[in-house]
C-alpha positions as CSV (number, residue, x, y, z in Angstrom):
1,X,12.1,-8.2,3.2
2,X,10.1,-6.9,0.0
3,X,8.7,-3.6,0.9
4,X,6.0,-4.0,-1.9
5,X,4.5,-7.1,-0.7
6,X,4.0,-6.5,3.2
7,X,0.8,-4.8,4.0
8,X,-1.4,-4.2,7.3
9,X,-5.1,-3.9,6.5
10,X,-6.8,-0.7,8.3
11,X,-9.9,-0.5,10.2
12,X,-11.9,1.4,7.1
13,X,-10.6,-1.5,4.7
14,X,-8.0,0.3,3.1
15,X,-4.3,-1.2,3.0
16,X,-1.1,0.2,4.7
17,X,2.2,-0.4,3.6
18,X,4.5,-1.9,6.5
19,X,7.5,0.1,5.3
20,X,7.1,3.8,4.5
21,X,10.1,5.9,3.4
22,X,9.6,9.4,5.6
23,X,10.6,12.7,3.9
24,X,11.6,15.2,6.9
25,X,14.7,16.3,6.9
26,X,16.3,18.8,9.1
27,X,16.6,22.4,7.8
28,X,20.5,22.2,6.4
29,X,19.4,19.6,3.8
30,X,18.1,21.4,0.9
31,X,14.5,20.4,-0.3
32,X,15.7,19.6,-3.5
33,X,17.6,16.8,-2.0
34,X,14.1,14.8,-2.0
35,X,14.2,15.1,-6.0
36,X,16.5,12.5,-5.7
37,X,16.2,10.6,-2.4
38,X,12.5,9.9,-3.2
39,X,13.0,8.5,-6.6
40,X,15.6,6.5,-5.1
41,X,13.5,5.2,-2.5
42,X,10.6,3.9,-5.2
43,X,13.0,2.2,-7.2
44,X,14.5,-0.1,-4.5
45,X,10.9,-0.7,-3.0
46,X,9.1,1.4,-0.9
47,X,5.9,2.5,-1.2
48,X,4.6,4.2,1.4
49,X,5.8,7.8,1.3
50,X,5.2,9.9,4.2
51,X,4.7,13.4,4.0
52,X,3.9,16.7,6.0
53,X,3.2,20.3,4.9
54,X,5.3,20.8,8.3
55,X,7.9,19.6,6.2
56,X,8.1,22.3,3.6
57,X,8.9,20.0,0.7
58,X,5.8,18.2,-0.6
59,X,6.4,20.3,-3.9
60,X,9.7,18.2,-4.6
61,X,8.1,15.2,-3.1
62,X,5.0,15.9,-5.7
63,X,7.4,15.7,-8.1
64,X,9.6,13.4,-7.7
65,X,6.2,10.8,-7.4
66,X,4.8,12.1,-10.8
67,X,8.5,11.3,-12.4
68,X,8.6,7.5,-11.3
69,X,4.7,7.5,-12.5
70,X,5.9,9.0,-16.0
71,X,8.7,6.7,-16.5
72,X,6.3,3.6,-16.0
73,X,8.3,2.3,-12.5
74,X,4.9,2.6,-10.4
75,X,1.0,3.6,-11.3
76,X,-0.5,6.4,-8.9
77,X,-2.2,3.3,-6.9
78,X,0.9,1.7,-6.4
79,X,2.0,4.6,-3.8
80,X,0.8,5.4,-0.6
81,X,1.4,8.9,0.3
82,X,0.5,10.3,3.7
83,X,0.2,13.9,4.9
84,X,-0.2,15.9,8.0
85,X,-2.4,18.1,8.8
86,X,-0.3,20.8,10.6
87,X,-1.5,22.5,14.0
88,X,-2.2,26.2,12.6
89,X,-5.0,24.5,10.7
90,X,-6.9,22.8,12.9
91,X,-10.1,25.2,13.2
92,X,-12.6,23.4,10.6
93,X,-13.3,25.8,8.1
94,X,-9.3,25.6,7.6
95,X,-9.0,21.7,7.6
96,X,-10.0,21.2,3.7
97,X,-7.9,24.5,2.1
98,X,-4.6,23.0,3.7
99,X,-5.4,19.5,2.4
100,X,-6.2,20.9,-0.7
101,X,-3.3,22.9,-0.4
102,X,-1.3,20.0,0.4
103,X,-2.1,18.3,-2.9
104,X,-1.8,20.6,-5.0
105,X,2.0,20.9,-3.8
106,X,2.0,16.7,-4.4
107,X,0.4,17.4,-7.3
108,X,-2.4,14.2,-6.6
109,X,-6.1,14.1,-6.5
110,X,-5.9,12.6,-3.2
111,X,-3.7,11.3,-0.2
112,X,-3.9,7.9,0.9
113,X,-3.4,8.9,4.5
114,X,-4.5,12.5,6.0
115,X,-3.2,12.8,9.8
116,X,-3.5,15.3,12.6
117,X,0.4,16.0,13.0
118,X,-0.2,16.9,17.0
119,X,-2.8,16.9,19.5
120,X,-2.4,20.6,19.9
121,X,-4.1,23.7,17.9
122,X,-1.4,26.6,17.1
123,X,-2.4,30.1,16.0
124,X,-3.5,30.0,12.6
125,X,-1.3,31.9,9.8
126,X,2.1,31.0,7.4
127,X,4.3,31.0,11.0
128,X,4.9,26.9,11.0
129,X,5.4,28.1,14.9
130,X,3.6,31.3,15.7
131,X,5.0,33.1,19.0
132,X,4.3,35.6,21.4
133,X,7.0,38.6,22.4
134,X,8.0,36.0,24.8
135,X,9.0,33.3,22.4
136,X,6.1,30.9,23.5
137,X,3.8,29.5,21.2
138,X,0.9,31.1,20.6
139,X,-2.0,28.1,21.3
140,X,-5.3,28.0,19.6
141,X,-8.7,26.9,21.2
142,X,-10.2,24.4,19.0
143,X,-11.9,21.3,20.0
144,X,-10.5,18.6,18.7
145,X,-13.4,16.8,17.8
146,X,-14.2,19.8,15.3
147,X,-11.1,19.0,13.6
148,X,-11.9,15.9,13.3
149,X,-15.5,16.1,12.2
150,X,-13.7,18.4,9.1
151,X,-11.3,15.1,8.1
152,X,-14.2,12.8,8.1
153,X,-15.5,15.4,5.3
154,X,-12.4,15.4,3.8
155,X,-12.4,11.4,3.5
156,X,-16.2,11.6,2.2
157,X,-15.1,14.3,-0.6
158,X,-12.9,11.6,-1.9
159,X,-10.1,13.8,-0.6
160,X,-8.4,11.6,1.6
161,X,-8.7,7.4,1.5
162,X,-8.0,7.1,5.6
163,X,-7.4,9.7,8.4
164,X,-5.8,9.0,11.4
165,X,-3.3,10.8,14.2
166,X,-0.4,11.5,15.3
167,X,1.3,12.0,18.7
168,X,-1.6,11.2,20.3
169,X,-1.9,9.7,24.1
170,X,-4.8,7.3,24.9
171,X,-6.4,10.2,26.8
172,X,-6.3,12.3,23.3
173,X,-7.0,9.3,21.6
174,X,-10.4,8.1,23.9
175,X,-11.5,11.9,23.4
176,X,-12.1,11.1,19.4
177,X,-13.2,7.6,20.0
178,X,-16.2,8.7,22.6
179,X,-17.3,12.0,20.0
180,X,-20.9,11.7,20.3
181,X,-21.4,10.6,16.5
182,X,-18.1,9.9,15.4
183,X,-18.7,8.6,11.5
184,X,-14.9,7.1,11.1
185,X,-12.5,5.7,13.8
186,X,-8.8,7.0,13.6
187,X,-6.8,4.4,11.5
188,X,-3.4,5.0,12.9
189,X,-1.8,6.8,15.7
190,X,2.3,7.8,14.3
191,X,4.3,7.7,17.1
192,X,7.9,7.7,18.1
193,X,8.3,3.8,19.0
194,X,12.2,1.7,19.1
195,X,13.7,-0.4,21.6
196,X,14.0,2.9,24.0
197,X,10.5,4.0,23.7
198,X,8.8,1.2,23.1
199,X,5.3,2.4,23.9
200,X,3.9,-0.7,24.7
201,X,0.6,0.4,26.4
202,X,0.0,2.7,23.6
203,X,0.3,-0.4,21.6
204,X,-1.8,-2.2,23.6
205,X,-5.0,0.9,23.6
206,X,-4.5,1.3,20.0
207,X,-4.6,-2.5,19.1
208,X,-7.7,-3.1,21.6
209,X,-9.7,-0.3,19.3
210,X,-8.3,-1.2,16.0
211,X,-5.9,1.4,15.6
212,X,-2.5,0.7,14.0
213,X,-0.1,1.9,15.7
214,X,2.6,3.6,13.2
215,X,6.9,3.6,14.1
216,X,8.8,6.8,13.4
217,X,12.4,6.9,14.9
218,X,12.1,3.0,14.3
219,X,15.7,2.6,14.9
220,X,16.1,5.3,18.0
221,X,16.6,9.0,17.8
222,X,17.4,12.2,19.7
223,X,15.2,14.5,20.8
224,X,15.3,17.5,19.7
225,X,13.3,20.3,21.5
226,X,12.6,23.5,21.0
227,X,10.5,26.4,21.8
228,X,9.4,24.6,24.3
229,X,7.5,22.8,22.6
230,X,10.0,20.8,19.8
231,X,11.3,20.1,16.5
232,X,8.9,18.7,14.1
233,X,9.4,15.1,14.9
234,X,9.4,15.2,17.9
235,X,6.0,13.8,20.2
236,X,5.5,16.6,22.8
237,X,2.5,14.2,24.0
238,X,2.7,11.8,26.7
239,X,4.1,8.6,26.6
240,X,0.3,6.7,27.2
């Protein structure tokens, strides 16, 4: 298949790639690493490049977009580049400073994609996972809905083409959907999908409202929890 060719329209109009190339990787691989994987991964055909500040490489990633833009391989509309939203952001007035944050790291005007990495609000600060004297996370109380009223801001500023989810149930999911004047619907919902999770009533909720239904862990992959909560990638949400 040619990764360039294969797209899925989006319920705002906007075009997905089918193929995206994702750029975690656990903490023993050095960031740098993605100075060379991503270039890599442009040249043999992928477009889509997913991203996260979770991640703690979009600076690499940034660059190694701008490089294959210099050299004439793709234009800056060529790529579609997703990022997360990460959970110690989620009160409004701290939604736009992370994206902005984000890009600057990516070094673009704007993301293609802007997601809400989990359904869950974490004490805001630099901690990626802020914790108690216990070791638990440290939870935050913001409405979800707020959050996303600040993304639909963020798509009007030009900021962001789409915004969608991630990890989101159908409960989490209906929540957004019912907001009493919700402007844009969630494009996507990322979730862990293969042959042994194969989230098939998800599939069926998101395609009933228009919602594309993203794959990570396409091929399978092991869980990998912790804190009680879990590793970056991994979808702490309910199945459906």
């Amino acid at each position: 298949m040619d990764p360039k060719g294969q797209k899925v329209k989006l319920n705002d109009g906007h075009f997905i790639p089918v193929l995206g190339f994702g750029t975690y990787a656990p903490p023993e691989v050095a960031k740098r690493d993605a100075l060379e994987f991503t270039p890599f991964a442009i040249e043999v055909g992928f477009r889509h490049i997913d991203c996260a500040h979770a991640y703690q490489n979009e600076e690499q990633i940034g660059q190694a977009i701008r490089s294959k833009i210099a050299d004439g391989t793709v234009k800056r509309e060529d790529i579609f580049c997703t990022s997360k939203l990460w959970c110690t952001s989620f009160r409004p007035e701290l939604v736009r400073p992370a994206l902005e944050k984000s890009l600057k790291s990516l070094q673009l005007d704007y993301v293609d994609l802007y997601i809400m990495h989990y359904p869950l609000a974490l004490k805001p600060g630099e901690e990626l996972y802020p914790k108690d004297e216990n070791g638990k996370l440290i939870a935050d109380s913001v409405d979800l809905c707020h959050t996303w009223e600040a993304l639909e801001k963020c798509k009007d500023a030009g900021l962001t083409k789409s915004i969608g989810v991630s990890n989101f149930n159908h409960k989490q999911l209906e929540k957004i959907l019912n907001k009493p004047g919700l402007k844009y619907k969630p494009v996507c919902n990322q979730v862990e999908c293969h042959p042994y999770l194969n989230q098939s009533k998800l599939l069926d909720f998101c395609k009933s409202h228009g919602i594309v239904l993203v794959a990570f862990g396409a091929l399978g992959s092991q869980r990998i929890k912790e804190c009680g909560v879990g590793h970056p990638e991994y979808p702490f949400s309910e199945e459906y």
